[in-house]
DRENTORKOL-3810 file (N, C-alpha, C; in nm, 4 decimals):
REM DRENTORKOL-3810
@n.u->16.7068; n.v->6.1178; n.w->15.4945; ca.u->16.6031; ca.v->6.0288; ca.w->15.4435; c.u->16.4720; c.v->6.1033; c.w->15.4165
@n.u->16.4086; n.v->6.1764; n.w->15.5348; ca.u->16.2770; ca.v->6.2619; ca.w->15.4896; c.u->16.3075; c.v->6.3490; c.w->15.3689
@n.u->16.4487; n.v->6.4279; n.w->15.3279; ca.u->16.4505; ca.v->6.4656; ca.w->15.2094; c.u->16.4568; c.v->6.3946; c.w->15.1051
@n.u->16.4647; n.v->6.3019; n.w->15.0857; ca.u->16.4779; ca.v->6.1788; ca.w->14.9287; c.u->16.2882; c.v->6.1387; c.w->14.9850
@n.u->16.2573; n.v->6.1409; n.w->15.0415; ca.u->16.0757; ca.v->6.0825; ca.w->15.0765; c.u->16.0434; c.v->6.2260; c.w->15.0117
@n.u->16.0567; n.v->6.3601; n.w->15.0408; ca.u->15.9928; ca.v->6.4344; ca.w->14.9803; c.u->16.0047; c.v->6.4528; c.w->14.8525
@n.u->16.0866; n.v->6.4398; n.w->14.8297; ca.u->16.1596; ca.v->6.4891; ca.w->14.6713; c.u->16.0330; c.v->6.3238; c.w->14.5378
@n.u->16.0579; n.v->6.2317; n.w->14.6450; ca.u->15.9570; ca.v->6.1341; ca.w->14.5573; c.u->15.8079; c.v->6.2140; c.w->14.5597
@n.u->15.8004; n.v->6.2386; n.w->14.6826; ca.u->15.6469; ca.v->6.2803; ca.w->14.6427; c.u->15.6082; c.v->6.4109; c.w->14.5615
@n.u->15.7137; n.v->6.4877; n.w->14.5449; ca.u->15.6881; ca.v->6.5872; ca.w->14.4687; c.u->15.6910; c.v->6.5750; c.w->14.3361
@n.u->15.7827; n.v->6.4475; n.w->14.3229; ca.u->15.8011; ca.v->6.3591; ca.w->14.1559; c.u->15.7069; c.v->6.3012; c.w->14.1201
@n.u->15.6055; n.v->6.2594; n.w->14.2099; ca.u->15.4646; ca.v->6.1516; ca.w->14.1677; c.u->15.4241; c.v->6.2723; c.w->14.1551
@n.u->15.3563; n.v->6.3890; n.w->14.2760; ca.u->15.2444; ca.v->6.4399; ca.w->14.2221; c.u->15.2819; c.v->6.5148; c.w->14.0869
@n.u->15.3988; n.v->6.5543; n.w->14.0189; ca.u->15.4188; ca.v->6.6240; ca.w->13.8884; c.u->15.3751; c.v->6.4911; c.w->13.7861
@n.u->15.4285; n.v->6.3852; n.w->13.7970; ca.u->15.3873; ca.v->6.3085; ca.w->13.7249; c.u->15.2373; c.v->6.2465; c.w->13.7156
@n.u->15.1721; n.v->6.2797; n.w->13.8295; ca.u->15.0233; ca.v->6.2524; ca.w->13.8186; c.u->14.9400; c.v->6.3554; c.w->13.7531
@n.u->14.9951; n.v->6.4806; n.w->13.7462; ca.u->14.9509; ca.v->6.5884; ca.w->13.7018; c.u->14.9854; c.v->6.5976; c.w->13.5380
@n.u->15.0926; n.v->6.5657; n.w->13.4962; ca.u->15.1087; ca.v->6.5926; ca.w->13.3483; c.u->15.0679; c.v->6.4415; c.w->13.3236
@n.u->15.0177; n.v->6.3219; n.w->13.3923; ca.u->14.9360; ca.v->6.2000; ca.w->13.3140; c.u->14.8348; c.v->6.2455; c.w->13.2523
@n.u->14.7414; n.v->6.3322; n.w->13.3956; ca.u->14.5875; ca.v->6.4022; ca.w->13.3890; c.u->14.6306; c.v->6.5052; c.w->13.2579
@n.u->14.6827; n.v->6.5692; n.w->13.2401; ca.u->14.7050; ca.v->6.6770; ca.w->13.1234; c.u->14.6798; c.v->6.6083; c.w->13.0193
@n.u->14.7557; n.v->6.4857; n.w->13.0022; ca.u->14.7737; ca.v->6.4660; ca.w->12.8581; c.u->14.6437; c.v->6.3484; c.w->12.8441
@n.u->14.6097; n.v->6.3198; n.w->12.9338; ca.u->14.4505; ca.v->6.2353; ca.w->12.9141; c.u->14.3164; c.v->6.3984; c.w->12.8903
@n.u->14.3890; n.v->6.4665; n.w->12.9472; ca.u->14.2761; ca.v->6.5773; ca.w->12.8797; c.u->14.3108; c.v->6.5809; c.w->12.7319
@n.u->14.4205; n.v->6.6507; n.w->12.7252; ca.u->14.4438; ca.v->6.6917; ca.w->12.5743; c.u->14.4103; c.v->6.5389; c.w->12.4663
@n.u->14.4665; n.v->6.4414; n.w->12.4848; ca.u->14.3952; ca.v->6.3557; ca.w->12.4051; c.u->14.2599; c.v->6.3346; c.w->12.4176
@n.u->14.1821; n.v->6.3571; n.w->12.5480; ca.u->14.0412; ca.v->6.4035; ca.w->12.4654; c.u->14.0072; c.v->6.5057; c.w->12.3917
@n.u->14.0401; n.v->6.5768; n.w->12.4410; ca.u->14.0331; ca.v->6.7103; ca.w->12.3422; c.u->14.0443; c.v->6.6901; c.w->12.1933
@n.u->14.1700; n.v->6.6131; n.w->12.1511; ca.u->14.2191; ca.v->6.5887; ca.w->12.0460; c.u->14.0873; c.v->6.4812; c.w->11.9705
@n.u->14.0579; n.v->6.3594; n.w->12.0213; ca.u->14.0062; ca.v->6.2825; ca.w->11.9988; c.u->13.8362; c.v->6.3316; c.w->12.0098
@n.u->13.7878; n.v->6.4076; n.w->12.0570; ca.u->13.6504; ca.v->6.5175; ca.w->12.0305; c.u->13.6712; c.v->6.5645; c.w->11.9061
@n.u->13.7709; n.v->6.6512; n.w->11.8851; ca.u->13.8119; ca.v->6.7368; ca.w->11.7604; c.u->13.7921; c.v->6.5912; c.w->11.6081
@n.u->13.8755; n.v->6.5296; n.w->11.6486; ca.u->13.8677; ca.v->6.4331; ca.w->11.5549; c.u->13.7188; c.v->6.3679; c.w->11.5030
@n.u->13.6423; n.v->6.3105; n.w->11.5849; ca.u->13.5645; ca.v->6.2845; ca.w->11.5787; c.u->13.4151; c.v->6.4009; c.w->11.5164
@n.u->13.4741; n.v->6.5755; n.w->11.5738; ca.u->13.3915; ca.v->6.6346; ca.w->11.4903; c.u->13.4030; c.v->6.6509; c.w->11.3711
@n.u->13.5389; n.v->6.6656; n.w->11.3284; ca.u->13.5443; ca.v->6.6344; ca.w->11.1881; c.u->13.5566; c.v->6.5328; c.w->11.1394
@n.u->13.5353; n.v->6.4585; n.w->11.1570; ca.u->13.4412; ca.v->6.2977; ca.w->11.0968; c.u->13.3204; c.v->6.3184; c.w->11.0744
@n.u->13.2758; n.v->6.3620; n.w->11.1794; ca.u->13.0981; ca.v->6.3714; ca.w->11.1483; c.u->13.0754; c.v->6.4824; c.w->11.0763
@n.u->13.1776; n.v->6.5575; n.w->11.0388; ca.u->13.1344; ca.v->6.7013; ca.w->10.9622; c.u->13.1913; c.v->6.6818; c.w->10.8216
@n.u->13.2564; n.v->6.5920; n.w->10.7813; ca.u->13.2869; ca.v->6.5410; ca.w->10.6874; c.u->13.2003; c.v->6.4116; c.w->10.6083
@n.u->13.1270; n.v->6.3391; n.w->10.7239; ca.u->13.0322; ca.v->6.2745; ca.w->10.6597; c.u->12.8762; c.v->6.3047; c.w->10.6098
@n.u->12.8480; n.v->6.4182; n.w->10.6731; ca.u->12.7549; ca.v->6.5158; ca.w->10.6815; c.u->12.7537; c.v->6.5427; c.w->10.5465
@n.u->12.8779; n.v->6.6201; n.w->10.4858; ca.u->12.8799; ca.v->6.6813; ca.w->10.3762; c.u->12.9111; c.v->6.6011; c.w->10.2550
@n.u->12.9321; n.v->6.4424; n.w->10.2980; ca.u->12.9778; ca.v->6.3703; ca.w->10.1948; c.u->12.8038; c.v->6.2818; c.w->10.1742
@n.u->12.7012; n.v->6.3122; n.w->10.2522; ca.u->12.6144; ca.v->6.2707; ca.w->10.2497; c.u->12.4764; c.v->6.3776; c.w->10.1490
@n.u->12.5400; n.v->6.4844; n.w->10.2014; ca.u->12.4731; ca.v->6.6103; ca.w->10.1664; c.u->12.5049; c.v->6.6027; c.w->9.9612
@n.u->12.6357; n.v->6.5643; n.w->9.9823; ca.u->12.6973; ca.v->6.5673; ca.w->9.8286; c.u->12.6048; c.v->6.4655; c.w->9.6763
@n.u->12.6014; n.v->6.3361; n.w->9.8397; ca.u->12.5622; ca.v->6.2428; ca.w->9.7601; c.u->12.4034; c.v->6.2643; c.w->9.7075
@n.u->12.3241; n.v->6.2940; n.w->9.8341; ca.u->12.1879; ca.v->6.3488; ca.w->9.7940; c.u->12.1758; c.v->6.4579; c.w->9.6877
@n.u->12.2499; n.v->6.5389; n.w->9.6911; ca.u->12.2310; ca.v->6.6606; ca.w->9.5839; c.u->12.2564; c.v->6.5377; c.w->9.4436
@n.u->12.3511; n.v->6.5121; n.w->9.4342; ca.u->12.3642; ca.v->6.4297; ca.w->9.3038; c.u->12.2315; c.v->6.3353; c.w->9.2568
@n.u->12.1900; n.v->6.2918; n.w->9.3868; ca.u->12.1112; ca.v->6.1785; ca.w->9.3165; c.u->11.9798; c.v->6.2045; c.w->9.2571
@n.u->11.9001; n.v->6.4019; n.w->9.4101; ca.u->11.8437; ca.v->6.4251; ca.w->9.3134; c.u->11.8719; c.v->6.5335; c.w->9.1605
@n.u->11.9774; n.v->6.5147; n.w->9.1383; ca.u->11.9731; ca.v->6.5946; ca.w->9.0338; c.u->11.9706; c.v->6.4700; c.w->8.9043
@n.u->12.0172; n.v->6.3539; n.w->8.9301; ca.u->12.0215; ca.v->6.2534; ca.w->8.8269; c.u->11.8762; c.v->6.2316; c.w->8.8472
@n.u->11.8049; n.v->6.2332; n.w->8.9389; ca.u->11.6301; ca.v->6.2008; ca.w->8.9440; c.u->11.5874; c.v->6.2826; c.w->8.8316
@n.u->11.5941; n.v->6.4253; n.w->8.8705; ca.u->11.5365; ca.v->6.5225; ca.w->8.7910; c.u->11.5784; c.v->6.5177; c.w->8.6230
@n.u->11.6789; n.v->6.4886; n.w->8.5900; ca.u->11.7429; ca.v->6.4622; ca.w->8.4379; c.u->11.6503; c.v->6.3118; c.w->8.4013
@n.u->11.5980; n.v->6.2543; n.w->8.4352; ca.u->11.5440; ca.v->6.1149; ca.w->8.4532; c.u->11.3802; c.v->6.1588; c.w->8.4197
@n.u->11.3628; n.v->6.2345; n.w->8.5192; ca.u->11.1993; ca.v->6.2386; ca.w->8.5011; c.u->11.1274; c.v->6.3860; c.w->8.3984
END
């Protein structure tokens, strides 16, 4: 019996350990994501300003 009690607890703590892993790596993942969102809107903002003043300048 104490061997089937150990053998569980050595099965939780592996399984508590690769939960924690993969709640890291999906942050990780989900940081990453989110920087390229903001680095993509950055430049889709950057895009839009260059255009508008260049239609200003053709204007005035």
């Amino acid at each position: 019996m104490t061997l089937v009690s150990d053998i569980k607890l050595i099965r939780t703590d592996t399984t508590l350990d690769l939960s924690q892993k993969a709640e890291k790596v999906k942050k990780v993942v989900i940081d990453r994501l989110v920087a390229e969102i903001s680095f993509y809107i950055v430049v889709d903002n950057i895009t839009s300003l260059t255009k508008w003043k260049n239609n200003l300048a053709k204007i005035c």
